[in-house]
N, C-alpha and C positions, 0 to 999 in steps of 0.2 A: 361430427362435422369436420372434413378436412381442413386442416390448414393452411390458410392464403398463400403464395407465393411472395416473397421479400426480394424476387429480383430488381424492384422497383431502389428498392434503399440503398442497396448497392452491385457493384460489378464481380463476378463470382468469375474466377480463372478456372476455366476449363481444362482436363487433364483429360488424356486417351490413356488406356492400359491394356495392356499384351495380354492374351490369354494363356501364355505361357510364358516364362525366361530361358533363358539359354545360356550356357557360359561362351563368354568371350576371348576369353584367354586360358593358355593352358599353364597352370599353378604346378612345380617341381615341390614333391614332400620335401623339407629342408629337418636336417638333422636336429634334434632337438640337446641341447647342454644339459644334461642330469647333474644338478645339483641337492647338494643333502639340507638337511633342514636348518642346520646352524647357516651354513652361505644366507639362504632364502631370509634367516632373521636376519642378516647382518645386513643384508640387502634395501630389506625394507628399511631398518633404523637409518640407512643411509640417506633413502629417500625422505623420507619424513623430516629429518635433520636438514636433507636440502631444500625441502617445502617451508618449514617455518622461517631460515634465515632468509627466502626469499619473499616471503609473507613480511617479514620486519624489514628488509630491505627499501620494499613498497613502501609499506607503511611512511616507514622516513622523508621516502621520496615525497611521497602523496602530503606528508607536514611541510616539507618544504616549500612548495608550490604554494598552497595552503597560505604559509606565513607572509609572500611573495606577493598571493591575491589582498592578504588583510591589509600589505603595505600599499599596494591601488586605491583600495576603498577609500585608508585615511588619506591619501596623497587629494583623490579624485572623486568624492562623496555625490556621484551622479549615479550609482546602483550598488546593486547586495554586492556583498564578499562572493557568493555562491556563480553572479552573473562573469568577474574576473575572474572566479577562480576555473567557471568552462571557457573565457575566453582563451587564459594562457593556455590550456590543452588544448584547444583546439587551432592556435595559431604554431603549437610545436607539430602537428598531425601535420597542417598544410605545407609545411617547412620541405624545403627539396630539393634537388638540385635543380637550375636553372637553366633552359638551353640555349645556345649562341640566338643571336636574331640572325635569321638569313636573306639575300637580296629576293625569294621566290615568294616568304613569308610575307615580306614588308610588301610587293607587289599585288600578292595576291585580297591581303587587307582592303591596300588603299582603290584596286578597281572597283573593290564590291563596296565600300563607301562611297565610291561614287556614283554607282550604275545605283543605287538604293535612294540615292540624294536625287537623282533626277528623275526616282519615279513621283506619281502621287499620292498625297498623304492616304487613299484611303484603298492604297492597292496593298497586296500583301509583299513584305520584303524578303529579298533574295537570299539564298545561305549559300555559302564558297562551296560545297558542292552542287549548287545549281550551275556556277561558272568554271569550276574550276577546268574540268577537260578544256573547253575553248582557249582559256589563258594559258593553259599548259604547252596548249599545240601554237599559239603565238611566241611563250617565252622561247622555244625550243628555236624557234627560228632566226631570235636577233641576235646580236654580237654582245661581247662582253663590255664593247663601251655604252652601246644602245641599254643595257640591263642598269649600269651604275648610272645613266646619264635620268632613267625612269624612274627609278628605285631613293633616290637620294633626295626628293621631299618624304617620302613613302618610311625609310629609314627612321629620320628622324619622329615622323609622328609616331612610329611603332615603339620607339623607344620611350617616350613623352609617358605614351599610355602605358609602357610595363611600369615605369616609375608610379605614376599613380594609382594603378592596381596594387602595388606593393606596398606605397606608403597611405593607400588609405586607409578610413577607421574600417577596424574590422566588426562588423555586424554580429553578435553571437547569435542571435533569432532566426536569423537566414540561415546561417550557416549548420545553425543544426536542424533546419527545417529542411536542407536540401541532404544533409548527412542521414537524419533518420530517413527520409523518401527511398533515396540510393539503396539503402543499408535493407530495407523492409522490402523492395522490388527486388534486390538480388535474392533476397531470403524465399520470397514468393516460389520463386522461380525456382532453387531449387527443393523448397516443399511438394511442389505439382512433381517434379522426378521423382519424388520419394514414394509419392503417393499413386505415381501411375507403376512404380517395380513392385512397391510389396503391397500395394493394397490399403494404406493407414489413410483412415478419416481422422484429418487433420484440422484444427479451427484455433487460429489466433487474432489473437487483439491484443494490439498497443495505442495508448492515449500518449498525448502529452504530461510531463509533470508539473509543469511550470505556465503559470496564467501569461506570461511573456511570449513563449514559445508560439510557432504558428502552424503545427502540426496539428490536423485532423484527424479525428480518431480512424485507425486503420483495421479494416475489416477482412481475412482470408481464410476463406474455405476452400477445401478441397473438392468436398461434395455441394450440391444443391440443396440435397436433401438436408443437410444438416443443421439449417437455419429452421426446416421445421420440426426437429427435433430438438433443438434450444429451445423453441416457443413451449412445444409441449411441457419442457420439465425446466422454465424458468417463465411462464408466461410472459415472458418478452422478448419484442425480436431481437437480433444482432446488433441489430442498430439501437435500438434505446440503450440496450446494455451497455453497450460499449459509451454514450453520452451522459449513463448516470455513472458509471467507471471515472471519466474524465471528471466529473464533477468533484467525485468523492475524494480521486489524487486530490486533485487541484487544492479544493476546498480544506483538507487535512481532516474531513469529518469523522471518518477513521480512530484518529488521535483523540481528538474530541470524545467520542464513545469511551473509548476506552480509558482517559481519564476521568470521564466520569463514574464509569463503575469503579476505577482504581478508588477513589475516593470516598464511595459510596461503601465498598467492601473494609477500608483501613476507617471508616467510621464505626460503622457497626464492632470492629473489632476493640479500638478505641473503650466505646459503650461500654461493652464487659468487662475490660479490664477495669475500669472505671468504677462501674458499677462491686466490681466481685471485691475492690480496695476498700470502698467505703461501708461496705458490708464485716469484712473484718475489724477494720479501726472501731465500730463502731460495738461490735459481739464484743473486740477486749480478747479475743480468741481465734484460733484457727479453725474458720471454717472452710470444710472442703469441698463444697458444692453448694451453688444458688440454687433455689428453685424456685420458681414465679407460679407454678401451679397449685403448689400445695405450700405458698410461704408461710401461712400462720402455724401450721403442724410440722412443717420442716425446720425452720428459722424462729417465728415465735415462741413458739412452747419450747422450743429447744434452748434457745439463746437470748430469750424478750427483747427482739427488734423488730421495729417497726416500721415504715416507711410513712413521712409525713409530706403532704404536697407532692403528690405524681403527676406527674403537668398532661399524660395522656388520658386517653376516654378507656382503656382496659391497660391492666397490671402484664405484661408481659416482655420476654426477652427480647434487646434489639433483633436477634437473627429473626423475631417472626415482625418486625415492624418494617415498611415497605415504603416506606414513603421518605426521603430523605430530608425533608423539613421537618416532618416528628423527630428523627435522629438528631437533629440539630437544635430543636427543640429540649428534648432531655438532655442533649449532652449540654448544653448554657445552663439548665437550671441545676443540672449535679453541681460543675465548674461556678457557679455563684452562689449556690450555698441556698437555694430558693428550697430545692427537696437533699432532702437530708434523711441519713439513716439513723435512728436514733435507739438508744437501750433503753428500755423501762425501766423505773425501780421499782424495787421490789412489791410495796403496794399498788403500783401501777399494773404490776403483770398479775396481781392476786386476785385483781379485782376482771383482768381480759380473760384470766381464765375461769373465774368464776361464771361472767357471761358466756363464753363461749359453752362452758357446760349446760346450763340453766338453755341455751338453744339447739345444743343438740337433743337434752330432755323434751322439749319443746316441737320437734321435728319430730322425734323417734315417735310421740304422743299422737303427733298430727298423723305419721302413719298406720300407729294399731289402729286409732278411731276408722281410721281408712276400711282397712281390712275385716274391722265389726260391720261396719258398714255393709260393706259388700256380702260378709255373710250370712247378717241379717237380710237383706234383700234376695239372694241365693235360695233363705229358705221359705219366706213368702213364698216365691214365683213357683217353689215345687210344690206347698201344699194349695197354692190357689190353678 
């Protein structure tokens, strides 16, 4: 059964591609420098040497800022270190030079707040290039006193409003909502060139990191097809992906997993060590190997130890136990002294080995009778 189409979930940028390329420019061979192999090493060390001091350079910088943000937080205890520490970067990005206010500027504003003001509330408003040609062909026409005698309430409110745009709070949520848009539409754009010259089926996704943020997970593909070749080999579309994506940043569920096994695996490890100490303290001797399958012929007859109170339902080593409340389990009762590994003495072990004898005779006994058995029975059946 084909797979549905997902133009529904989202907008796919369509790309045309040339059935051939052609060059465009004519390329001169340029001389190449023959250098020997000492240059070529002394070259790279150079490089490398100039990559780290600028790697620590950063670094510094990046602590700097950093310490700058931590002194916001305690100053200003209304959001994370992390939220000042993108504001300051992102108010040094905006930073720039500044251009004069001009009389055409401040005109051109204040007509289109006015022609906006007199329309009604439920028409659509106007953009300075909807007017601008007309006001342009009226500026041209009046005099230099006609321009300052127009322009000089016009002035001051332009000015009013650069100040407030300047000195207002700066938004970090917007600002990097409208930074990543920018940033992912210009990328778009030139992915579709990329993909219409060489032919590369291209598909990305970016979520937001941050539950603050107001970015919507962004979905680009090159091809169409390629949303049903996701489905096929992740049974999900683009779109969910990308919403349980967002989740998982967000959520740090990630982290979570992964401290969990981290814990899970330094437990069990924990166990053995644990296990393989109290097993010597207890022999009085070096022994070089646990064994949990065959402990009474490995450990017992060898060393007369025993293990008393094993808090699980089977004898075996943490790596085969699977459940991290039994590991927690054994490892409280080793660490409280509840199970313990204890030496026999000596008429204690004379008497486990005596039993263990008396049932292996006992076995071995259960099996000849076995085998009479059977070929007593064997010879009935042939001569009846």
């Amino acid at each position: 059964m084909p797979a549905k189409s997902h133009s529904s979930d989202f907008r796919y940028l369509k790309t045309t591609k040339s059935s051939y390329r052609t060059p465009w420019r004519h390329r001169l061979k340029r001389k190449q420098v023959q250098r020997s192999a000492a240059e070529k090493r002394a070259m790279k060390e150079k490089r490398l040497a100039r990559k780290v001091e600028y790697a620590d350079a950063l670094a510094a910088a990046q602590d700097v800022v950093m310490q700058e943000a931590i002194k916001l937080h305690a100053q200003f205890a209304t959001n994370t270190v992390e939220y000042f520490y993108e504001a300051i970067l992102q108010n040094a990005r905006t930073k720039g030079k500044r251009r004069g206010r001009n009389q055409w500027n401040a005109y051109l504003r204040g007509e289109l707040k006015k022609r906006n003001n007199e329309l009604d509330p439920m028409e659509p408003r106007l953009k300075a290039s909807d007017i601008a040609p007309e006001l342009s062909r009226e500026w041209k026409s009046m005099s230099k006193e006609e321009k300052e005698h127009l322009t000089k309430d016009y002035m001051d409110e332009l000015e009013e409003y650069r100040a407030n745009k300047s000195l207002a709070v700066h938004n970090v949520a917007i600002n990097s909502f409208h930074d990543v848009r920018s940033t992912l539409d210009s990328i778009s754009v030139q992915l579709s060139e990329l993909a219409a010259r060489t032919g590369a089926a291209i598909f990305l996704v970016a979520v937001r990191g941050d539950s603050d943020h107001l970015t919507r997970p962004f979905i680009y593909m090159s091809e169409e097809k390629l949303a049903d070749h996701f489905v096929m080999l992740t049974r999900l579309t683009p779109h969910k992906f990308a919403t349980r994506l967002e989740a998982c940043v967000i959520s740090g569920v990630t982290g979570l997993v992964s401290n969990y096994k981290e814990s899970y695996l330094t437990l069990k490890k924990e166990l053995t060590s644990l296990i393989f100490d109290k097993l010597n303290q207890a022999a009085q001797v070096s022994v070089p190997k646990m064994f949990y399958n065959n402990f009474d012929t490995q450990i017992t007859a060898k060393h007369g130890v025993v293990v008393d109170n094993w808090p699980l339902k089977n004898f075996v080593s943490p790596s085969d136990i699977g459940s991290t409340t039994e590991l927690r389990v054994l490892h409280n009762a080793l660490k409280t002294g509840v199970t313990t590994f204890r030496k026999m003495t000596h008429d204690e072990w004379e008497q486990w080995d005596k039993e263990r004898f008396q049932s292996a005779l006992l076995q071995h006994d259960d099996i000849d009778e076995g085998r009479h058995g059977m070929i007593r029975y064997l010879l009935v059946s042939s001569l009846t």
